[in-house]
N, C-alpha and C positions, 0 to 999 in steps of 0.2 A: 488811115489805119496803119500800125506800125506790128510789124512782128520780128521776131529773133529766131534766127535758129543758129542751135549751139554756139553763140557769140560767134558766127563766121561775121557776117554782115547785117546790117539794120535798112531792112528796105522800107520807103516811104509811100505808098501805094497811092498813085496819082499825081508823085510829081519824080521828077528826075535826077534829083540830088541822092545823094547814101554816104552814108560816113562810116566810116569800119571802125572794131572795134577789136580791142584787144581777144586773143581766142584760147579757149583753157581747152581744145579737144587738139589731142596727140595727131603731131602729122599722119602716122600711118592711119589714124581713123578720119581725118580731114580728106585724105586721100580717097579713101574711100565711098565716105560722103559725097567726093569732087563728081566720084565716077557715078554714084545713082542719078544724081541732078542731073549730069550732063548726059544721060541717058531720055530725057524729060524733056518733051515738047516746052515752044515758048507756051501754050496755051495752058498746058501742064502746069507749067512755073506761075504762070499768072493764079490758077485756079488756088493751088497751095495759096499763095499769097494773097489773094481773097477770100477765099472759103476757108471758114476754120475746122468745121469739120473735116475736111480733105485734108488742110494739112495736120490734124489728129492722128488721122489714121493713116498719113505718111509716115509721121512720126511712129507711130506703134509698128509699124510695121518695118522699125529697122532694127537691126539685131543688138546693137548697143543699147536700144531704149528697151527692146524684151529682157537681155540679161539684167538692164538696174531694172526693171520692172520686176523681174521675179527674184533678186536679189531682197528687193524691198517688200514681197510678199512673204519669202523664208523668215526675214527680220519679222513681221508683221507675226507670222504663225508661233517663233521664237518667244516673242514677249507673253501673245496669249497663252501658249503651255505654261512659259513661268508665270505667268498671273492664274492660271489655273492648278499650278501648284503652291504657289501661294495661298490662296483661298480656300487648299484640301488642309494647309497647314494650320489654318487659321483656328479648328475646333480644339488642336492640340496648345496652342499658345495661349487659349484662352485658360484651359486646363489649366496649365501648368503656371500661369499667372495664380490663375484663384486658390492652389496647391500653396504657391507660395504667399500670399495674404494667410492663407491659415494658417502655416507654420510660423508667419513675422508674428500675428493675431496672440496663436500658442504664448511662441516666445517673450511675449512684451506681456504676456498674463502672467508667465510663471517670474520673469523677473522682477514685475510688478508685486508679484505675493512675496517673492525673495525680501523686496525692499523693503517691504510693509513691516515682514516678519521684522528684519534685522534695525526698524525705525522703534520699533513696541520693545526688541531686546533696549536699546541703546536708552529710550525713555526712562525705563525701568531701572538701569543700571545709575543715570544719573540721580531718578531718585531717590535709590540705596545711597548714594553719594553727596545728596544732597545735604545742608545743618539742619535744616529743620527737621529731615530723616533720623538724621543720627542724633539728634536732642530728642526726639519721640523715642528712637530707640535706648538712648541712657534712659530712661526715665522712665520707661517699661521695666531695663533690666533693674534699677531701684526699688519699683513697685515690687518686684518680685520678690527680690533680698527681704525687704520690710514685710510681705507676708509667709516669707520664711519663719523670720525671727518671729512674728506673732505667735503664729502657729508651734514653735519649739517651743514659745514664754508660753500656752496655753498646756502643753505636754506636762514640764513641769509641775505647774498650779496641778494639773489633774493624776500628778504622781507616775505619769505613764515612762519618767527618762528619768534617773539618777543627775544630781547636781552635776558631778564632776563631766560625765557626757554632756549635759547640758552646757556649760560653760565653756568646754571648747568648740563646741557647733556653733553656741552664740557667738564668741569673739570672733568667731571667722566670717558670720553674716553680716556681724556689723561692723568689720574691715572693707570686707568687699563694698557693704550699701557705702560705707564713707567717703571711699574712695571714687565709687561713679557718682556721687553726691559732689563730692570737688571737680570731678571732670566734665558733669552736667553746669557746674554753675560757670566755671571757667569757660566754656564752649558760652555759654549764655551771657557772658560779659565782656566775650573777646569781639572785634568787628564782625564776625561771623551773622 
């Protein structure tokens, strides 16, 4: 059976050899280690070195092992307070996660309808822009011209407009219809 205490020496229980080992305990606590031991019967020294319980509660019962003992209990108590404030924090971070899902949620709806809106303008405007737009629309504004001038040729016939009125509304209808008559036909035999 082999035991250590505080890297002084490495006793080998039952035979006679020992081989030392390097020691990380401060002279002045080595010192005073030197002095309990050597207050310690051989039988004393034997017992530590066989009985593990004995040398347990040697060990606990020296003031370097109480102060890292309750060193390591403060630490122990430290972590638990902040794990138990951690875990009081835990209902607010949930919150405040879910607060902000709703607001990303909001955000990315209303941008979303922004887009949409501004996808339906930009549609729209192409298809105002579009030739086959603007050849429907000469050709609406033609139709119209031509039941312009129906309509003033029918006024006449029905006496309701003096020639001279009549004859300048006419040439003006059927400038205008002629002219989107060439700009219809021209758009309609250009590559467009």
């Amino acid at each position: 059976m082999s035991t250590k205490f505080r890297g002084s020496q490495e006793h080998h229980h039952g035979s006679s050899s020992s081989s030392t080992s390097t020691s990380h305990v401060p002279p002045a606590q080595a010192a005073g280690l030197v002095a309990i031991l050597k207050d310690k019967s051989v039988d004393e020294l034997r017992k530590l070195l066989s009985n593990k319980d004995a040398y347990q509660q040697f060990l606990s019962s020296l003031d370097e092992v109480k102060i890292q003992n309750d060193v390591n209990d403060d630490l122990c108590k430290e972590n638990l307070q902040l794990a138990d404030e951690n875990l009081q924090k835990e209902p607010r971070i949930l919150e405040l996660r879910n607060q902000n899902k709703i607001i990303c949620t909001t955000e990315l709806a209303m941008a979303q309808e922004k887009l949409n809106g501004l996808e339906k303008q930009k549609e729209e405007m192409m298809k105002l822009n579009s030739p086959l737009y603007l050849l429907q629309w000469i050709q609406e504004a033609m139709n119209k011209t031509e039941a312009e001038s129906e309509n003033l040729h029918q006024q006449v016939l029905d006496r309701e407009i003096d020639i001279g009125a009549f004859l300048q509304k006419y040439k003006k209808l059927r400038t205008a219809y002629h002219r989107k008559s060439l700009v219809h036909l021209a758009a309609r035999t250009s590559n467009i």
